[in-house]
Backbone as CSV, one residue per row, in Angstrom:
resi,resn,N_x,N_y,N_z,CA_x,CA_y,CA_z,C_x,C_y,C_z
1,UNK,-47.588,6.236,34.029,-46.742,5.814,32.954,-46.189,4.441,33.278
2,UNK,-46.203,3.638,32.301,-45.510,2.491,32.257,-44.114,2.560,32.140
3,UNK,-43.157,1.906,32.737,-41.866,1.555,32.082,-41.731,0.443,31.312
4,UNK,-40.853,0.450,30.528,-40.639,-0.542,29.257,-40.560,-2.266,29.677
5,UNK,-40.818,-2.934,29.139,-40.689,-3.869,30.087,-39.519,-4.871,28.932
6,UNK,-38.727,-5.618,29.566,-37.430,-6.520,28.942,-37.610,-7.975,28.891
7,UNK,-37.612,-7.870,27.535,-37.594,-9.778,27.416,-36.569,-10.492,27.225
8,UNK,-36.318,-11.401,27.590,-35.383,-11.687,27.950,-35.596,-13.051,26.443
9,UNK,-34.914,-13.164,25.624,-35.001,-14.471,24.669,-33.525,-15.332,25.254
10,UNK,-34.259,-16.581,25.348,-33.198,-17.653,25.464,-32.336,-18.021,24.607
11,UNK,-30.924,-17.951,25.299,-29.942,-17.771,24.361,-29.578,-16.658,24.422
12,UNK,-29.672,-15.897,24.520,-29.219,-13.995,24.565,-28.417,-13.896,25.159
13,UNK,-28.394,-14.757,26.420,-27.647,-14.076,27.811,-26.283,-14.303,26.868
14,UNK,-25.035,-13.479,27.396,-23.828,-13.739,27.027,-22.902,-14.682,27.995
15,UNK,-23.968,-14.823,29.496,-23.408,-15.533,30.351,-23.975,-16.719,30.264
16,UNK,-24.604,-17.204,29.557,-25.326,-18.658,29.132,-23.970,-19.775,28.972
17,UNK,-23.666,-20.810,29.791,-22.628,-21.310,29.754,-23.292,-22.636,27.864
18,UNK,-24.422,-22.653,28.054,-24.951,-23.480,26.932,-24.929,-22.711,25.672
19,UNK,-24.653,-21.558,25.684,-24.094,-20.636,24.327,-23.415,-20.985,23.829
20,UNK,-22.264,-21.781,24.131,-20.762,-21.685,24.028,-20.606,-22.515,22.734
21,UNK,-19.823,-22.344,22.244,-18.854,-22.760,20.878,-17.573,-22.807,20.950
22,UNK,-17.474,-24.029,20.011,-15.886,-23.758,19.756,-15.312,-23.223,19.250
23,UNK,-13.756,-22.722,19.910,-13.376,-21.868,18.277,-12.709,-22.525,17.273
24,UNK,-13.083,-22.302,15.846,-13.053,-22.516,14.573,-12.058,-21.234,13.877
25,UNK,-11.100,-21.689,13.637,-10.183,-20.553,12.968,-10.754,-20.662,11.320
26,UNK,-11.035,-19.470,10.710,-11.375,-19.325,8.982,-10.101,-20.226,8.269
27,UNK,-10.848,-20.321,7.435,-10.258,-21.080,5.969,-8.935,-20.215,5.485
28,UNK,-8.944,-18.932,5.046,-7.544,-18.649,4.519,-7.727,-17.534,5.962
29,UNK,-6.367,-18.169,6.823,-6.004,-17.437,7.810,-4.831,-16.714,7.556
30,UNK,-4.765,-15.285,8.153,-3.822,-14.290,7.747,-2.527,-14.997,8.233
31,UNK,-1.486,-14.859,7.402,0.054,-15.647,7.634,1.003,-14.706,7.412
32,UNK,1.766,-14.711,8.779,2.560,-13.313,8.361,4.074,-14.045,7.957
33,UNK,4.437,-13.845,6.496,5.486,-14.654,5.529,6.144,-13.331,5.399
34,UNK,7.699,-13.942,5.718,8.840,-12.921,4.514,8.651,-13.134,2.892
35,UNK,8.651,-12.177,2.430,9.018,-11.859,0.751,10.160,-12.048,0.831
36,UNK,10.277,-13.572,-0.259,11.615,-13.933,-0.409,12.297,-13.173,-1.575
37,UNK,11.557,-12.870,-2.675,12.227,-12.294,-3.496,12.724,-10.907,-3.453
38,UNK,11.494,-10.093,-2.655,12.150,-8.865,-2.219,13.505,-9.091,-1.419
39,UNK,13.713,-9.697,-0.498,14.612,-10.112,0.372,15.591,-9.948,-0.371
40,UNK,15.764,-11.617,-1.369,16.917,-11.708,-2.187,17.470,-10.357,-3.167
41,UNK,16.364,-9.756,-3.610,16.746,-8.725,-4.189,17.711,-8.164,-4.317
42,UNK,16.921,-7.750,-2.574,18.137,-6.749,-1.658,19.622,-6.582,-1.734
43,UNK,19.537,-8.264,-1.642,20.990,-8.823,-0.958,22.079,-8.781,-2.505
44,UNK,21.031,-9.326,-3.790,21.471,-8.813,-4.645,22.103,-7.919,-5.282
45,UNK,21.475,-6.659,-4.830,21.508,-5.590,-5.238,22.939,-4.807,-4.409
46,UNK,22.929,-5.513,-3.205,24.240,-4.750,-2.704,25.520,-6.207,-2.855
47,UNK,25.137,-6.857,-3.344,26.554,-7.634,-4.620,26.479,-7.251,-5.502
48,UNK,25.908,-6.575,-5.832,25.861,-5.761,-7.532,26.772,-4.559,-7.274
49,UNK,26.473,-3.641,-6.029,26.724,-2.475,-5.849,28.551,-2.822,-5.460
50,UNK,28.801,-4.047,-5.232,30.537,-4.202,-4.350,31.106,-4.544,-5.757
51,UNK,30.838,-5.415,-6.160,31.330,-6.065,-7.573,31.066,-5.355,-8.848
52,UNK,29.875,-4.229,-8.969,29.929,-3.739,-9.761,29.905,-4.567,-11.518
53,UNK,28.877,-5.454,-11.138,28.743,-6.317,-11.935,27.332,-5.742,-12.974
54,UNK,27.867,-5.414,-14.161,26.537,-4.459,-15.012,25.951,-5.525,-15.920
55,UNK,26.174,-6.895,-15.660,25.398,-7.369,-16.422,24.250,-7.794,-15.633
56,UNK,24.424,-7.731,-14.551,22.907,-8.590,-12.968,22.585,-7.370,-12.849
57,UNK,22.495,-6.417,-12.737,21.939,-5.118,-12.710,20.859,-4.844,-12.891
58,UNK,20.901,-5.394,-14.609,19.350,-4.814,-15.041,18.346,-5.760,-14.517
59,UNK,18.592,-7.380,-14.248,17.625,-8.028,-14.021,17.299,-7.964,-12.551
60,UNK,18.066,-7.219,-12.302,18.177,-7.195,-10.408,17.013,-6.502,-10.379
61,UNK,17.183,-5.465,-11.596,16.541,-4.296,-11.140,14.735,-4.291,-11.764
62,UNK,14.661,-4.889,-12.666,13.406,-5.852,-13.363,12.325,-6.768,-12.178
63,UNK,13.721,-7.661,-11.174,12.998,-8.509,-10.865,12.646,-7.729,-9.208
64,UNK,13.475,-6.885,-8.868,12.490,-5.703,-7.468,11.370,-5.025,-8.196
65,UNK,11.207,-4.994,-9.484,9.872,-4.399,-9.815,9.073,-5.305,-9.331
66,UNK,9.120,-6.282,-10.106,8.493,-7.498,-10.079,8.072,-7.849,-8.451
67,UNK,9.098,-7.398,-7.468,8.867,-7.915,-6.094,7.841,-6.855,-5.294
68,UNK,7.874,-5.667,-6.233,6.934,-5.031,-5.482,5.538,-4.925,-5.983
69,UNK,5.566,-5.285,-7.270,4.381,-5.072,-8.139,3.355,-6.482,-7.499
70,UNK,3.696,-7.587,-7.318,3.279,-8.955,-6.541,3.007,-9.127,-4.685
71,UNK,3.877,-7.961,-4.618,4.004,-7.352,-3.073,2.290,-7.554,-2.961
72,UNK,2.315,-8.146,-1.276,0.994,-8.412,-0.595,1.317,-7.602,0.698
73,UNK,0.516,-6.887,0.621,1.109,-5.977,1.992,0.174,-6.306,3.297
74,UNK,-0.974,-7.304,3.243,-1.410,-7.452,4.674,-0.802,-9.238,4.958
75,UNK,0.086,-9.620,4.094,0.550,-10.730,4.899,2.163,-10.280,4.852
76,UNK,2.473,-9.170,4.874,3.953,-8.971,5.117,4.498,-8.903,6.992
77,UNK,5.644,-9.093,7.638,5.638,-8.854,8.918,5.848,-7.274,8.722
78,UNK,5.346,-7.010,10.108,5.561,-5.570,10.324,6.933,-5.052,10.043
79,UNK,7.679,-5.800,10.866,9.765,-5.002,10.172,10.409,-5.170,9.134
80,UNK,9.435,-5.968,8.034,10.505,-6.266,7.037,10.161,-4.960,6.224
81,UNK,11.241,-5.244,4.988,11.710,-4.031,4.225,10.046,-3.437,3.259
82,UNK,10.180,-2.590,2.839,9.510,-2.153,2.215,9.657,-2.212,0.604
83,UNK,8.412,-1.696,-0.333,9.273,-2.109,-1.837,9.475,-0.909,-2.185
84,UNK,9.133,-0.023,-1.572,10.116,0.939,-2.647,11.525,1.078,-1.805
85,UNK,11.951,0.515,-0.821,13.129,0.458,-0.525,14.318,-0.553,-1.640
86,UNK,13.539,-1.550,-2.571,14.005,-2.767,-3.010,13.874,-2.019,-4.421
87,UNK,13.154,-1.211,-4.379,13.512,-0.399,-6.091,14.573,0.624,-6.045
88,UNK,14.597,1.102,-4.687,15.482,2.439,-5.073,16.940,1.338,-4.592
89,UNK,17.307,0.091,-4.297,18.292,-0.563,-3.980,18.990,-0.974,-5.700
90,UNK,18.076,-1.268,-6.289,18.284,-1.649,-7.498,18.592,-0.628,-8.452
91,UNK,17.532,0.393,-8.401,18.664,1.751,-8.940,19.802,1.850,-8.625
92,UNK,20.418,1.919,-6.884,21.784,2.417,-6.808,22.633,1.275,-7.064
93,UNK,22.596,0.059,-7.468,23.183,-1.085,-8.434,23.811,-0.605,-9.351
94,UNK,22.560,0.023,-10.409,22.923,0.397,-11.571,23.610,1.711,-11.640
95,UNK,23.372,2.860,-11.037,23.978,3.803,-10.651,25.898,3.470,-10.346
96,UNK,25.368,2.512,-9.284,26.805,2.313,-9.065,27.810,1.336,-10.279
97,UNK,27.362,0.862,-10.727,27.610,0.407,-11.847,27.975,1.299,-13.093
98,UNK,27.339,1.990,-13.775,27.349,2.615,-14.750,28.167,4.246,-14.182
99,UNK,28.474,4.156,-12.991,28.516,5.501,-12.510,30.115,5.899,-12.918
100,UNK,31.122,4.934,-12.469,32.262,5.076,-13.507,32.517,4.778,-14.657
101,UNK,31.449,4.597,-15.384,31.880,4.780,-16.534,31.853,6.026,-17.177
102,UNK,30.744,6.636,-16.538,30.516,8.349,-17.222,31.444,9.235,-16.548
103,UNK,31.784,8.620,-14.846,32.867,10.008,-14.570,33.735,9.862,-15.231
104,UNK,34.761,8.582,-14.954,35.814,8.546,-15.515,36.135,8.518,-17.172
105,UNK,35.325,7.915,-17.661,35.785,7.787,-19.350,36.878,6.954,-19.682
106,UNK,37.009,7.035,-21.066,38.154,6.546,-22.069,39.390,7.169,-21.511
107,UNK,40.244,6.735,-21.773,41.707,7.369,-21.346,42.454,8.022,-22.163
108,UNK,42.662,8.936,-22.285,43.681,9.626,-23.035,44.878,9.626,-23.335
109,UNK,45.408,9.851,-24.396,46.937,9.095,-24.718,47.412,10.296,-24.588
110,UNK,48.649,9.490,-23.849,49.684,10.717,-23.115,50.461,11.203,-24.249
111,UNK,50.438,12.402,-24.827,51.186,12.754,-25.534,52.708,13.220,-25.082
């Protein structure tokens, strides 16, 4: 029986110091960016929640849609916030907002 026999093509070796190349980084290279608008949202959303301000509310709460619906999730950093954290922030805006108005109510005249 024969054993197989190995050819060797020039250029193959991986130890070929004449292989070598430079490195060339790709055209759109991955960039790991904060989401500014999610961000701002945020920050929004809990001045909405202290001040209780029901007119920024709704757009607060419009424009975290907006931040997650545009959301790029392989150029986000690993620790920043998430979007459904920036939607359910914007709910409790409005929640907190609208929330005394339904417990408490109109006032009643003291008879």
């Amino acid at each position: 029986m024969s054993s197989p026999s190995v050819v060797a093509v020039a250029g193959d070796d991986p130890r070929d110091a004449s292989a070598e190349t430079k490195l060339t980084l790709p055209d759109t290279w991955l960039v790991d960016s904060m989401d500014p608008l999610g961000s701002s949202m945020m920050f929004v959303s809990g001045l909405i929640m202290v001040t209780r301000n029901r007119y920024l509310a709704w757009p607060c709460l419009l424009l975290s849609i907006n931040s997650v619906i545009n959301s790029h999730p392989l150029r986000v950093k690993e620790g920043s916030q998430a979007g459904v954290s920036v939607i359910m922030l914007g709910i409790g805006a409005l929640l907190a907002c609208y929330m005394p108005l339904i417990m408490i109510g109109p006032k009643q005249p003291v008879a």
